[in-house]
Biopython code that builds the backbone (N, CA, C, O; Angstrom):
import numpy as np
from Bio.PDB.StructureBuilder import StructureBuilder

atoms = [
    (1, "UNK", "N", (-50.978, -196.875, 121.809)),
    (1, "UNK", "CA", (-50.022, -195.886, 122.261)),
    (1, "UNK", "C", (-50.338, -195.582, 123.726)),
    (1, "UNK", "O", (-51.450, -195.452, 124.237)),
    (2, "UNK", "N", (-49.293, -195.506, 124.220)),
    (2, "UNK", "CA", (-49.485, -194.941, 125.592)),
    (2, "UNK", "C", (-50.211, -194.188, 126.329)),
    (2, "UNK", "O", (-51.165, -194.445, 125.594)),
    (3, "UNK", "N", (-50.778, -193.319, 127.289)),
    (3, "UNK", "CA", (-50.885, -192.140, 127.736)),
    (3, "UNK", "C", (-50.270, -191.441, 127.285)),
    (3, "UNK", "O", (-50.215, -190.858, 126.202)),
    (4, "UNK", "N", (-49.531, -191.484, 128.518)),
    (4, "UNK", "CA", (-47.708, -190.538, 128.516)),
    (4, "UNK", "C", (-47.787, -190.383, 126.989)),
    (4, "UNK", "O", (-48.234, -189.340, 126.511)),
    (5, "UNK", "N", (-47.262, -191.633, 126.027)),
    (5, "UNK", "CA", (-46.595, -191.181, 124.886)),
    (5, "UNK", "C", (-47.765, -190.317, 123.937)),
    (5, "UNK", "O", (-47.469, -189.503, 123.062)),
    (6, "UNK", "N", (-48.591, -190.548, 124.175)),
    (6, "UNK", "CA", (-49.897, -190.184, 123.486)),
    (6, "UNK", "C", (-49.630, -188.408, 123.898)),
    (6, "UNK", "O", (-49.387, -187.648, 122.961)),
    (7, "UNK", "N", (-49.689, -187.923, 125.147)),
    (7, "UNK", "CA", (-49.456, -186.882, 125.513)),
    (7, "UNK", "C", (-48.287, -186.093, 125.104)),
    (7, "UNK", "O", (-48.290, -184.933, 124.693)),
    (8, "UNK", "N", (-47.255, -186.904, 125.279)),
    (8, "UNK", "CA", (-45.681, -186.317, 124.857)),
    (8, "UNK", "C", (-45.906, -186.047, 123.028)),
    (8, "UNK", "O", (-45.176, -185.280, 122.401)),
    (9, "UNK", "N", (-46.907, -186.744, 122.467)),
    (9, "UNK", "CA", (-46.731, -186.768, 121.507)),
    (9, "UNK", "C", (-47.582, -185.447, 120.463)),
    (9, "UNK", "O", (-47.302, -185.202, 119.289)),
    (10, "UNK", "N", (-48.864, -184.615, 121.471)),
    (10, "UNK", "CA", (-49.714, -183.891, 121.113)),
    (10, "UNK", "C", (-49.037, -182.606, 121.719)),
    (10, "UNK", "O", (-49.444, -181.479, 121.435)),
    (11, "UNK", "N", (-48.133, -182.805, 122.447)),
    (11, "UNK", "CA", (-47.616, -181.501, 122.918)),
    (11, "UNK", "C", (-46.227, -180.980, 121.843)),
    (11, "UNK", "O", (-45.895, -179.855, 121.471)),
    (12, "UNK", "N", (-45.853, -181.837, 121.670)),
    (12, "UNK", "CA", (-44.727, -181.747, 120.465)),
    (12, "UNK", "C", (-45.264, -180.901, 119.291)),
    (12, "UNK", "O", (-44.780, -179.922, 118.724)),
    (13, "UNK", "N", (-46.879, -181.856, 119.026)),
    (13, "UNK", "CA", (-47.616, -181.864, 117.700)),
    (13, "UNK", "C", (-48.049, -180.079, 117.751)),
    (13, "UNK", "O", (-47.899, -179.272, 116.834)),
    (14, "UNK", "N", (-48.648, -179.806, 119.214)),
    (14, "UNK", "CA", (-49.115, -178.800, 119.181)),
    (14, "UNK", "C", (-48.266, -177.393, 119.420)),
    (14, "UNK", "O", (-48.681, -176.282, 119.089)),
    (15, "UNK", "N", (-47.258, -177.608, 119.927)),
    (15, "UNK", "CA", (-45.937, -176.586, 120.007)),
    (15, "UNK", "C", (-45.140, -176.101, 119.079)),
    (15, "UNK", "O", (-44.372, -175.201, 119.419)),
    (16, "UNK", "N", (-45.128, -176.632, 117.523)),
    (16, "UNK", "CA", (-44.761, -176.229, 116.754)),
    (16, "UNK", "C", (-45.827, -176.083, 115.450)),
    (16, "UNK", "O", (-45.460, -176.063, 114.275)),
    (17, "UNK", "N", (-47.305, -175.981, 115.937)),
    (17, "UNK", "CA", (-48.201, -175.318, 115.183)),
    (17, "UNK", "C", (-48.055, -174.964, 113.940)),
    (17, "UNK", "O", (-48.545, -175.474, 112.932)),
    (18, "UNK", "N", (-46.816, -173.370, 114.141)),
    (18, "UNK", "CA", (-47.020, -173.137, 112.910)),
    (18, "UNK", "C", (-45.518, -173.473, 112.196)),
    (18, "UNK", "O", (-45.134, -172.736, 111.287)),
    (19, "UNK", "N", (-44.905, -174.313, 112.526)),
    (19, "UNK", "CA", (-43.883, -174.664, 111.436)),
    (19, "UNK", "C", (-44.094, -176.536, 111.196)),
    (19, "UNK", "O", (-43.264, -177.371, 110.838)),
    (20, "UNK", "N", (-45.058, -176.635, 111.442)),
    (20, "UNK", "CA", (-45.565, -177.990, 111.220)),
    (20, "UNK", "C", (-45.795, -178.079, 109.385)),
    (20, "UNK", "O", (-45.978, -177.130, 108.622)),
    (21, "UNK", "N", (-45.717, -179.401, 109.086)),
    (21, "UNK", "CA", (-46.357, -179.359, 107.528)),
    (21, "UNK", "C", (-47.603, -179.104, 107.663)),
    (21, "UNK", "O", (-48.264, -179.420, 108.652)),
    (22, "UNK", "N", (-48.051, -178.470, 106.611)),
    (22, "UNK", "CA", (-49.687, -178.230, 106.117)),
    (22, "UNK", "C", (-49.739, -178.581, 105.062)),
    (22, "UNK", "O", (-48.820, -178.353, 104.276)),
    (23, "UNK", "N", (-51.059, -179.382, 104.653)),
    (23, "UNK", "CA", (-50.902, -179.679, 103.475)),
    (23, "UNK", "C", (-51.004, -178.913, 102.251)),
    (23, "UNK", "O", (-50.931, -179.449, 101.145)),
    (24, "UNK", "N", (-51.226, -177.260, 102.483)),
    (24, "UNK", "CA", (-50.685, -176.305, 101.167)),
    (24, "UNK", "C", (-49.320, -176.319, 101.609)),
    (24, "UNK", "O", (-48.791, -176.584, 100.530)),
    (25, "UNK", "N", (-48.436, -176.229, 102.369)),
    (25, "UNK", "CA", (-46.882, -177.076, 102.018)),
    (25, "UNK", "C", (-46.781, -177.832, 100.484)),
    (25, "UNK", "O", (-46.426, -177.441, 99.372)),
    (26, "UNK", "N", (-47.397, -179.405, 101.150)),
    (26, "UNK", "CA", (-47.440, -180.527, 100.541)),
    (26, "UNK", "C", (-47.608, -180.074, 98.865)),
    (26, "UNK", "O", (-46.859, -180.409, 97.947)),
    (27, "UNK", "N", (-48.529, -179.426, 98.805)),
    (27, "UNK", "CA", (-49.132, -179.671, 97.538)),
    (27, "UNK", "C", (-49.207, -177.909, 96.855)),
    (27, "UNK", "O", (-50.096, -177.449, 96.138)),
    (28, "UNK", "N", (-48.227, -177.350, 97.260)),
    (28, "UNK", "CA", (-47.495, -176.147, 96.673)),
    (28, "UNK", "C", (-47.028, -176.333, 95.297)),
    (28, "UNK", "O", (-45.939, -176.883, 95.131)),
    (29, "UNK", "N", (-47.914, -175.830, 94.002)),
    (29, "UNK", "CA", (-47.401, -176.071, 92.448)),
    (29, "UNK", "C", (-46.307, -175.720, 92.409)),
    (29, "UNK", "O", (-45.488, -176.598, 92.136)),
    (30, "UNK", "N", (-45.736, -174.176, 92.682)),
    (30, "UNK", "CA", (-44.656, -173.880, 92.881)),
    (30, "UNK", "C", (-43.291, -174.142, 93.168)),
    (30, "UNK", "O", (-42.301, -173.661, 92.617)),
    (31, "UNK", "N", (-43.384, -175.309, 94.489)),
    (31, "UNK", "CA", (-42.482, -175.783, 94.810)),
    (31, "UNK", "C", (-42.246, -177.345, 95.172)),
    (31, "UNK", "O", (-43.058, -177.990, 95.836)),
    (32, "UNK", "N", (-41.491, -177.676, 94.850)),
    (32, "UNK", "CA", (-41.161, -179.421, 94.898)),
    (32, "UNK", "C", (-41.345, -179.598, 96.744)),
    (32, "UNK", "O", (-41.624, -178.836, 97.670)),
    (33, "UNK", "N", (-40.965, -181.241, 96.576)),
    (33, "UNK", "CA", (-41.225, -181.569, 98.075)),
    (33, "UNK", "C", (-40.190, -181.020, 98.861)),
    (33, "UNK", "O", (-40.546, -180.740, 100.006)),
    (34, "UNK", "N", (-38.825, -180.748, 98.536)),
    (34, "UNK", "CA", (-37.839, -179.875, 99.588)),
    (34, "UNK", "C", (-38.013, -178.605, 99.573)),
    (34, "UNK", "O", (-37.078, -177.932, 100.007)),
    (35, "UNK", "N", (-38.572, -178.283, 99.348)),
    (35, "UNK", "CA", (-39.477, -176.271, 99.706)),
    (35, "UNK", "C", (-39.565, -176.560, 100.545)),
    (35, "UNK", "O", (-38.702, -176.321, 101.390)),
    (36, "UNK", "N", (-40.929, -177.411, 100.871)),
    (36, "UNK", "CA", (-41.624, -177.075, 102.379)),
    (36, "UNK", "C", (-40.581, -177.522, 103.249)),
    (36, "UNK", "O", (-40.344, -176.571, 103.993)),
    (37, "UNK", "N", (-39.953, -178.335, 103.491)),
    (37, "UNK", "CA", (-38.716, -178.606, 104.566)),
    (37, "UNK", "C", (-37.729, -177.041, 104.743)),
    (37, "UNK", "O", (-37.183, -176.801, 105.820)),
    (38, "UNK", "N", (-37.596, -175.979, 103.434)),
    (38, "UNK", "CA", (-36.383, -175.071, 103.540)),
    (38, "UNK", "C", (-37.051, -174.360, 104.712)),
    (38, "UNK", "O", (-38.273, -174.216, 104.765)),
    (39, "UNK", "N", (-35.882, -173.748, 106.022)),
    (39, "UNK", "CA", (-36.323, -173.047, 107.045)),
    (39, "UNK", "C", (-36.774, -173.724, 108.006)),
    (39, "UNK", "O", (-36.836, -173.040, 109.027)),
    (40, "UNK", "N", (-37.268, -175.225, 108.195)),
    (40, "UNK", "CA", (-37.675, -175.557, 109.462)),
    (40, "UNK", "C", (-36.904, -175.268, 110.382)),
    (40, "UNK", "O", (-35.837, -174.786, 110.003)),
    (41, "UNK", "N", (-37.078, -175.411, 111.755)),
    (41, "UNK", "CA", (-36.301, -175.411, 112.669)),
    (41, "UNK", "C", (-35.900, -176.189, 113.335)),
    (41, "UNK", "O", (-34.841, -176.366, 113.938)),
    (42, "UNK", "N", (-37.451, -177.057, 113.145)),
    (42, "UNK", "CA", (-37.601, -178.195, 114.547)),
    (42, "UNK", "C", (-37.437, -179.805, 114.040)),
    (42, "UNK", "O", (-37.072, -179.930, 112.871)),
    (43, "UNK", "N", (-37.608, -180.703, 114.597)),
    (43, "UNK", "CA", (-37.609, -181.836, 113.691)),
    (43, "UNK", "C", (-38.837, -182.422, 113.617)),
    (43, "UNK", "O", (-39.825, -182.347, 114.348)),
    (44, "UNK", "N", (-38.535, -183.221, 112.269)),
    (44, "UNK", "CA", (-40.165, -184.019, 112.248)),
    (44, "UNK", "C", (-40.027, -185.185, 112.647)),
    (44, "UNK", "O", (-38.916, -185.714, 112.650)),
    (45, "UNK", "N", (-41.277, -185.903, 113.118)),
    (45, "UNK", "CA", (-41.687, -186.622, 113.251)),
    (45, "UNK", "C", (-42.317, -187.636, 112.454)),
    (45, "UNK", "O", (-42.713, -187.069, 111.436)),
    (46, "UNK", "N", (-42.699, -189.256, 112.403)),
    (46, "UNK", "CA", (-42.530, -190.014, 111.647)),
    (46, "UNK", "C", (-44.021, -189.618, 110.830)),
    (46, "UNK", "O", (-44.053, -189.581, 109.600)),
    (47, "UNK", "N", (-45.161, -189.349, 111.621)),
    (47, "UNK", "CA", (-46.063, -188.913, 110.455)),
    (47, "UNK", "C", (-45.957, -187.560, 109.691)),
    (47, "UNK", "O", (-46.871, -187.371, 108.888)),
    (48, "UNK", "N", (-45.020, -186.587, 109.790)),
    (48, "UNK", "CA", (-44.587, -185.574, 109.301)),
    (48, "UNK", "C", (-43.698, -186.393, 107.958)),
    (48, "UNK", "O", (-44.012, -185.899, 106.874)),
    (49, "UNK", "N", (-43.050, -187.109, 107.889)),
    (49, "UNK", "CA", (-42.167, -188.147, 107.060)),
    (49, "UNK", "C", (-43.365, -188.696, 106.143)),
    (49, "UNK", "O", (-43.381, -188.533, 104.923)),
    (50, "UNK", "N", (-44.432, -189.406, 106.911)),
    (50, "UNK", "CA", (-45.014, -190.341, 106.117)),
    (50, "UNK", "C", (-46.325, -189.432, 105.330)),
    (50, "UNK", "O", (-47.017, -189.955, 104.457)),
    (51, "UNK", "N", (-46.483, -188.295, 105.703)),
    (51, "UNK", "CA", (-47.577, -187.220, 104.967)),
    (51, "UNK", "C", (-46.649, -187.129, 103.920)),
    (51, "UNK", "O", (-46.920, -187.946, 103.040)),
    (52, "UNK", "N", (-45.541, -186.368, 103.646)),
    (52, "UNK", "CA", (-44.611, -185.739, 103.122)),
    (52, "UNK", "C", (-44.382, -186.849, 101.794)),
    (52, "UNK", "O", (-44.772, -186.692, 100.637)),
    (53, "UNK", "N", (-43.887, -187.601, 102.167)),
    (53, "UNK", "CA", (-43.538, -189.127, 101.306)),
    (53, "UNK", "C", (-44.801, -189.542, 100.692)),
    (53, "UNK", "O", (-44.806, -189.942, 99.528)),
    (54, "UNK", "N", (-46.057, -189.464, 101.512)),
    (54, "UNK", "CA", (-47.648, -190.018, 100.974)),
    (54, "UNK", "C", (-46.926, -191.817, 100.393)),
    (54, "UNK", "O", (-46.603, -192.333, 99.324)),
    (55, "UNK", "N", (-46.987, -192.374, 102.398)),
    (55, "UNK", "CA", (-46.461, -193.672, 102.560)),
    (55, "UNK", "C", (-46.779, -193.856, 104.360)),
    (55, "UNK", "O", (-46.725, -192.955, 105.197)),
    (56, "UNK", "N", (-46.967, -194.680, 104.490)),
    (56, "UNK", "CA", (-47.981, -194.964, 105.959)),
    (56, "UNK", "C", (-46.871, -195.005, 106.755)),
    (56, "UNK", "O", (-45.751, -195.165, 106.269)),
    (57, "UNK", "N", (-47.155, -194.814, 108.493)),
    (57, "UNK", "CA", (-46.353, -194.435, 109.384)),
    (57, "UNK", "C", (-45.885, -195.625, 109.282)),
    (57, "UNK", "O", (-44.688, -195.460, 109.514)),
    (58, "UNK", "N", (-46.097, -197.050, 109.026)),
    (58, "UNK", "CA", (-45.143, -197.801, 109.030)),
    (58, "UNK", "C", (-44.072, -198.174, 107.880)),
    (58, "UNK", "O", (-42.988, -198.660, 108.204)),
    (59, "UNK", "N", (-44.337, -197.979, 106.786)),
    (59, "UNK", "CA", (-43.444, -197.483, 105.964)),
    (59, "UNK", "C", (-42.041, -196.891, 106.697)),
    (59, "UNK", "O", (-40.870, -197.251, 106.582)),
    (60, "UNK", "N", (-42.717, -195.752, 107.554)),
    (60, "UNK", "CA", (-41.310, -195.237, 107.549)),
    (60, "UNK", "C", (-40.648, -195.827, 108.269)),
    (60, "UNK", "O", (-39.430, -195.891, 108.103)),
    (61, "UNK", "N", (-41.474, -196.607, 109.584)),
    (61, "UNK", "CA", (-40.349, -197.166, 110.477)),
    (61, "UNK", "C", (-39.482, -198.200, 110.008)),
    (61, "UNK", "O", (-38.303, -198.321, 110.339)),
    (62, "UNK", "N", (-40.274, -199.132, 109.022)),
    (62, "UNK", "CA", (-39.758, -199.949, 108.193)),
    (62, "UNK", "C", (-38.328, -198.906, 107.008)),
    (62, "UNK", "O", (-37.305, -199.487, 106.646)),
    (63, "UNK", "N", (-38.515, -197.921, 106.753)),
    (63, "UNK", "CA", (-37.605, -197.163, 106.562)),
    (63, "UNK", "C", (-35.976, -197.215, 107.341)),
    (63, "UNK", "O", (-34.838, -197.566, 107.032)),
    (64, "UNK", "N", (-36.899, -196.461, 108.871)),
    (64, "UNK", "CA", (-35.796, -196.137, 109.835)),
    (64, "UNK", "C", (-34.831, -197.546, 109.875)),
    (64, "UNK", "O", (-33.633, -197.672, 109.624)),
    (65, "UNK", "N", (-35.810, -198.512, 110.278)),
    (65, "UNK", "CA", (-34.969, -199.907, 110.875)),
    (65, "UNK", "C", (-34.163, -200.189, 109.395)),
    (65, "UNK", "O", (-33.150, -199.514, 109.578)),
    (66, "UNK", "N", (-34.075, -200.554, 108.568)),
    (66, "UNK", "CA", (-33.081, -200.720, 107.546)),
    (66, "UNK", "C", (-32.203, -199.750, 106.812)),
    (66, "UNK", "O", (-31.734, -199.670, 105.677)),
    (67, "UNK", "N", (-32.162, -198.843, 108.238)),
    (67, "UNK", "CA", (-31.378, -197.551, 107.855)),
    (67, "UNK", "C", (-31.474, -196.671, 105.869)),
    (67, "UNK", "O", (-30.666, -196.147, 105.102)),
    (68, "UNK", "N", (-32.511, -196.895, 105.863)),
    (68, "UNK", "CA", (-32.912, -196.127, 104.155)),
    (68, "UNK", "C", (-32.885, -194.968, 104.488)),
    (68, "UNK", "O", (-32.268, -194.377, 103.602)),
    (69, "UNK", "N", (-33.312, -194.007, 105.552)),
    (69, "UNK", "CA", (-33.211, -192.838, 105.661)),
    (69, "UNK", "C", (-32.894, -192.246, 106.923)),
    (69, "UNK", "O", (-32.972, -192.902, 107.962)),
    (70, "UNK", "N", (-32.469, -190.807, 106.895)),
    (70, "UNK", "CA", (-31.390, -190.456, 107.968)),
    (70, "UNK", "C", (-32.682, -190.149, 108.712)),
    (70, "UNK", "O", (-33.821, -189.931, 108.301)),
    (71, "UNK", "N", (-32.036, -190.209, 110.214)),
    (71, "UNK", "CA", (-33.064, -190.037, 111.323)),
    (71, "UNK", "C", (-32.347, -190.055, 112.501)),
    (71, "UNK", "O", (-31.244, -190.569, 112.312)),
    (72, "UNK", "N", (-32.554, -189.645, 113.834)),
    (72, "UNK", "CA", (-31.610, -190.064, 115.212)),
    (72, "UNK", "C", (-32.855, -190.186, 116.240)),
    (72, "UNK", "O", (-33.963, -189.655, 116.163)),
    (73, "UNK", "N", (-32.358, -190.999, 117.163)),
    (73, "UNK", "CA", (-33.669, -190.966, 117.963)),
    (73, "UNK", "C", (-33.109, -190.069, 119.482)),
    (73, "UNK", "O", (-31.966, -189.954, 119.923)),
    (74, "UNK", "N", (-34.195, -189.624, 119.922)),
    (74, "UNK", "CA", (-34.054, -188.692, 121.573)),
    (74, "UNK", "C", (-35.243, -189.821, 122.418)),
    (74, "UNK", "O", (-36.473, -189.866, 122.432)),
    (75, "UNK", "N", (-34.284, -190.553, 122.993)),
    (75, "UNK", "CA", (-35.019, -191.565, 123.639)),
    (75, "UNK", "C", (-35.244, -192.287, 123.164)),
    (75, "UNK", "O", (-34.304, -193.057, 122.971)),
    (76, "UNK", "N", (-36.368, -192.626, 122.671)),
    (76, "UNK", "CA", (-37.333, -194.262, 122.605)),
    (76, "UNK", "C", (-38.263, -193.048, 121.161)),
    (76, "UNK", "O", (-39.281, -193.458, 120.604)),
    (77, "UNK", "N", (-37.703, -191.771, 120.847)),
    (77, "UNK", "CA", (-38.612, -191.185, 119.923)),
    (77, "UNK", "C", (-37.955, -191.179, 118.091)),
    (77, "UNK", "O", (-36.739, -191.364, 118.133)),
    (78, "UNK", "N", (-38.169, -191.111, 117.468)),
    (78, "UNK", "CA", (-37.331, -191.172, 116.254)),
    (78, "UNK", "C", (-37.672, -189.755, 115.635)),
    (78, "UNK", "O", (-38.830, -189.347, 115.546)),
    (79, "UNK", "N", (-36.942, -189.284, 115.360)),
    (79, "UNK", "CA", (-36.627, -187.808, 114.784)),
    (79, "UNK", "C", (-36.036, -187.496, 113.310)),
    (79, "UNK", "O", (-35.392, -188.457, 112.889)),
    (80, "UNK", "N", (-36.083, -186.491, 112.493)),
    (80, "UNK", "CA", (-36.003, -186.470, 111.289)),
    (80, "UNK", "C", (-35.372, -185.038, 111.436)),
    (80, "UNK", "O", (-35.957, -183.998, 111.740)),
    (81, "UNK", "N", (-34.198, -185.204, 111.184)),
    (81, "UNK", "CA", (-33.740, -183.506, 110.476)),
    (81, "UNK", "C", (-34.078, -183.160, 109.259)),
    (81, "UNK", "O", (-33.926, -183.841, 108.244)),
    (82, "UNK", "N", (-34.731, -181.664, 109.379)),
    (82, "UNK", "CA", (-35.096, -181.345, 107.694)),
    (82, "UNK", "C", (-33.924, -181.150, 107.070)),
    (82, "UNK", "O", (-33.936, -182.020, 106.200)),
    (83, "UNK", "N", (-33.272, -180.762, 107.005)),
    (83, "UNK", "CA", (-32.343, -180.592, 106.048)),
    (83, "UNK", "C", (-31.451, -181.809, 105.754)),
    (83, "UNK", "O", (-31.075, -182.121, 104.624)),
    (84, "UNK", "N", (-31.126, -182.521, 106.991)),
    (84, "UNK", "CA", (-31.402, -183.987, 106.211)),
    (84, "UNK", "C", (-32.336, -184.728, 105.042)),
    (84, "UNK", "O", (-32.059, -185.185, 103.933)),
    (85, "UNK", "N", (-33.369, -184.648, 105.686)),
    (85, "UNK", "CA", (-34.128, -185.354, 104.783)),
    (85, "UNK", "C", (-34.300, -184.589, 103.361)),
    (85, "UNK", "O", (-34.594, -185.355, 102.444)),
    (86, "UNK", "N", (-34.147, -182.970, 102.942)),
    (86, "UNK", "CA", (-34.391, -182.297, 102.308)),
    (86, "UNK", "C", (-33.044, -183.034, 101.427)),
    (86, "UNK", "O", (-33.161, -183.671, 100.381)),
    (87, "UNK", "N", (-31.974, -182.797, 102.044)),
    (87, "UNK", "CA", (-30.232, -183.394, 101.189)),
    (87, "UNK", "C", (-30.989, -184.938, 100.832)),
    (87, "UNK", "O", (-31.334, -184.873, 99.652)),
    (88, "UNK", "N", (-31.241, -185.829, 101.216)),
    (88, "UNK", "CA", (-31.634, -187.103, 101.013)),
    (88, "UNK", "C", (-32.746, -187.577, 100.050)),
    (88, "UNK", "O", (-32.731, -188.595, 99.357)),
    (89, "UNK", "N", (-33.864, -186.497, 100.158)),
    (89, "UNK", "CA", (-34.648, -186.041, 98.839)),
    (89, "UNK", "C", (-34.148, -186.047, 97.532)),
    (89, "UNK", "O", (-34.626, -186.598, 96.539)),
    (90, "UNK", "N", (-33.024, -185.302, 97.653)),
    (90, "UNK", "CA", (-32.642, -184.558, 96.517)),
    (90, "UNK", "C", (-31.542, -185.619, 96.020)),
    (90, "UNK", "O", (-31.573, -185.981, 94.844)),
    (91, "UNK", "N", (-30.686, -186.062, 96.796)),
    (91, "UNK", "CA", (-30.330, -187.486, 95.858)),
    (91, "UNK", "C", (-30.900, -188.467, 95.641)),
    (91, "UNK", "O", (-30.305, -189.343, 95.014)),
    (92, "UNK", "N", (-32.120, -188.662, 96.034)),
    (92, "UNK", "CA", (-32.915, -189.505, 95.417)),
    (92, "UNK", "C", (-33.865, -189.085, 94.264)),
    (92, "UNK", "O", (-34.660, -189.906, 93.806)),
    (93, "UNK", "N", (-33.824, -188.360, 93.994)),
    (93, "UNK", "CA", (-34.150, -187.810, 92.211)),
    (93, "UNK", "C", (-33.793, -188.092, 91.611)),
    (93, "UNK", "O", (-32.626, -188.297, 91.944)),
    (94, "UNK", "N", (-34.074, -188.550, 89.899)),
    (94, "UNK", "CA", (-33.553, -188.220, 89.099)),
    (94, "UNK", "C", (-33.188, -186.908, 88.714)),
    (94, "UNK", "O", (-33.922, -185.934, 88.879)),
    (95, "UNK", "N", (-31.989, -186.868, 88.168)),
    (95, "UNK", "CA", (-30.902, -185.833, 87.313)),
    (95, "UNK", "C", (-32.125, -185.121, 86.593)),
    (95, "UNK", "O", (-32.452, -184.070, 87.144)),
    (96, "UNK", "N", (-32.836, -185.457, 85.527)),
    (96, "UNK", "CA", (-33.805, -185.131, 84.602)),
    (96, "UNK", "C", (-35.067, -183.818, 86.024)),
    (96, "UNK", "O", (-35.703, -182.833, 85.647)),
    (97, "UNK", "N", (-35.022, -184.184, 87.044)),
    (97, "UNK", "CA", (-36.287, -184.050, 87.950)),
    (97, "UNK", "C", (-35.459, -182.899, 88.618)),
    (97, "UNK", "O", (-36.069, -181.841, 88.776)),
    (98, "UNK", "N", (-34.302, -182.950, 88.986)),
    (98, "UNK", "CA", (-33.582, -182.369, 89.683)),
    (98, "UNK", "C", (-33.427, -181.118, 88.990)),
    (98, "UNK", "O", (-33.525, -180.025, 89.550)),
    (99, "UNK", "N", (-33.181, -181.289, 87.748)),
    (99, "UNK", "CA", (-32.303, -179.768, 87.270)),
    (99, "UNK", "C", (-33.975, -179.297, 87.134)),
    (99, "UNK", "O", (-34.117, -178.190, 87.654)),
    (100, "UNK", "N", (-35.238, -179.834, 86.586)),
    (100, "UNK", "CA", (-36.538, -178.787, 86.761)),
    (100, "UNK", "C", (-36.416, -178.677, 87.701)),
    (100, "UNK", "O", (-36.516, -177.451, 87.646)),
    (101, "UNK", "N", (-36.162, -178.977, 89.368)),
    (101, "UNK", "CA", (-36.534, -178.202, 90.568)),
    (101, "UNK", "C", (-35.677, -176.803, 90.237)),
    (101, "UNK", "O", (-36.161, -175.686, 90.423)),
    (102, "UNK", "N", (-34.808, -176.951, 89.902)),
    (102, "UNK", "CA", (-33.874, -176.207, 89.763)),
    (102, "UNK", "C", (-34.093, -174.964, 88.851)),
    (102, "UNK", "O", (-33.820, -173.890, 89.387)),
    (103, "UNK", "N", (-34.458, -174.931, 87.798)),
    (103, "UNK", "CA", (-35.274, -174.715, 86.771)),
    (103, "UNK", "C", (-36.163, -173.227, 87.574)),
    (103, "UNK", "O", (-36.105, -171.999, 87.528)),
    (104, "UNK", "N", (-37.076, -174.472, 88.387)),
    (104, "UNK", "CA", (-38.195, -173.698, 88.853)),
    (104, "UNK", "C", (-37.727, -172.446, 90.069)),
    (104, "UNK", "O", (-38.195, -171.352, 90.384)),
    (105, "UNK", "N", (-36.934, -173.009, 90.379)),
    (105, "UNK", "CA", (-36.422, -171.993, 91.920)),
    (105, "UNK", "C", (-35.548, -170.765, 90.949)),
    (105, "UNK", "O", (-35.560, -169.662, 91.495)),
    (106, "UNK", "N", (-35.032, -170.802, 90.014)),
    (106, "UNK", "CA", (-34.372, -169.308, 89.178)),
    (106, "UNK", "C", (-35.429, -168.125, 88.457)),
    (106, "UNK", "O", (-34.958, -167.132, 87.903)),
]
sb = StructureBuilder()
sb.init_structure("model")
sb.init_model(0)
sb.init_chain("A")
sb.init_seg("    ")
for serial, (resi, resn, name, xyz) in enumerate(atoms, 1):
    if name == "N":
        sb.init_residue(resn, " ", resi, " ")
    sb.init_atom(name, np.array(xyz, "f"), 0.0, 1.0, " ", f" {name:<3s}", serial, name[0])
structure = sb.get_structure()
């Protein structure tokens, strides 16, 4: 990785601190994997994708490039809307998986 991108990339990392995933996000009994996405603001990034998924940063790019999941890029960077990916989550469930999230959030 670059400098530059190396830099562009820790300032991103470090500017949204606290709406970044954590892994009590991740691994919240309470709530399925589209919890932690409800409320973001900002977008994620591909290891924010590949924590989340628990699937390696190339996974996802291999993702992005065969268009499997929604993403837009700002520059030369690839970006993830949560609520995209949260809608895209959720049709990729099973029906059976879906109505317990559902279940659980009433």
């Amino acid at each position: 990785m670059s400098t530059r991108l190396a830099r562009s990339f820790e300032e991103d990392s470090s500017a949204g601190s606290s709406e970044q995933l954590s892994r009590e996000d991740l691994s919240d009994k309470n709530g399925g994997l589209t919890d932690c996405l409800d409320g973001r603001r900002r977008a994620l990034v591909v290891t924010d994708i590949a924590e989340l998924l628990s699937i390696s940063e190339r996974q996802v790019y291999k993702l992005v490039a065969k268009h499997r999941i929604p993403c837009f890029k700002i520059g030369g960077s690839i970006r993830f809307d949560p609520v995209a990916i949260s809608t895209w989550l959720r049709q990729k469930m099973s029906p059976a998986c879906a109505e317990r999230l559902e279940q659980r959030r009433a």
